[in-house]
N, C-alpha and C positions, 0 to 999 in steps of 0.2 A: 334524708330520703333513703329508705332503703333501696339496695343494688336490684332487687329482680323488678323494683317500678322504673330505677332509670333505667333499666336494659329494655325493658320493652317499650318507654317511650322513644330511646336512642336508636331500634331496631326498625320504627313504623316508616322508615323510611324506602324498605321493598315492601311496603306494600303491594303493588304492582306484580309481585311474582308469589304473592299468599294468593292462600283458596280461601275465597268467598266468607266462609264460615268461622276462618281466625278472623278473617276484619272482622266479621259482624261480634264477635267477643270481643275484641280489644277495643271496638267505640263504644258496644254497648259498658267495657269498666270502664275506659275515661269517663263516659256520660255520669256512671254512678262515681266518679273520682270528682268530677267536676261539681256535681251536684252538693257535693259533702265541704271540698275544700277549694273552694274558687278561686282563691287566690294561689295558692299551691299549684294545679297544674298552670295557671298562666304563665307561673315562672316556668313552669318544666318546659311548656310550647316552648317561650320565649328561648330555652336550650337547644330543646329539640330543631329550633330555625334555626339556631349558628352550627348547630351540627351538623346540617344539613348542607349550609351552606359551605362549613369547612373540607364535608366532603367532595362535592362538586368543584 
């Protein structure tokens, strides 16, 4: 997986302090990520929860 996809999966985690208009790009490329390689970002979620949860 290239580094600037897992940086921005690893990153969606402040969401919460983005403006409106990065979320609506960063779902609108997962949606088109999603759409293309299904099984690809499941693993990436599946990261992005332990990451989440490692940081918490």
């Amino acid at each position: 997986m290239p580094n600037y996809l897992k940086l921005t999966l690893n990153y969606l985690h402040v969401f919460t302090i983005t403006p409106t208009y990065t979320q609506r790009y960063i779902l609108k490329y997962n949606l088109l990520r999603f759409c293309s390689h299904q099984a690809w970002i499941t693993k990436a979620n599946f990261n992005h929860f332990s990451l989440q949860e490692f940081i918490a």
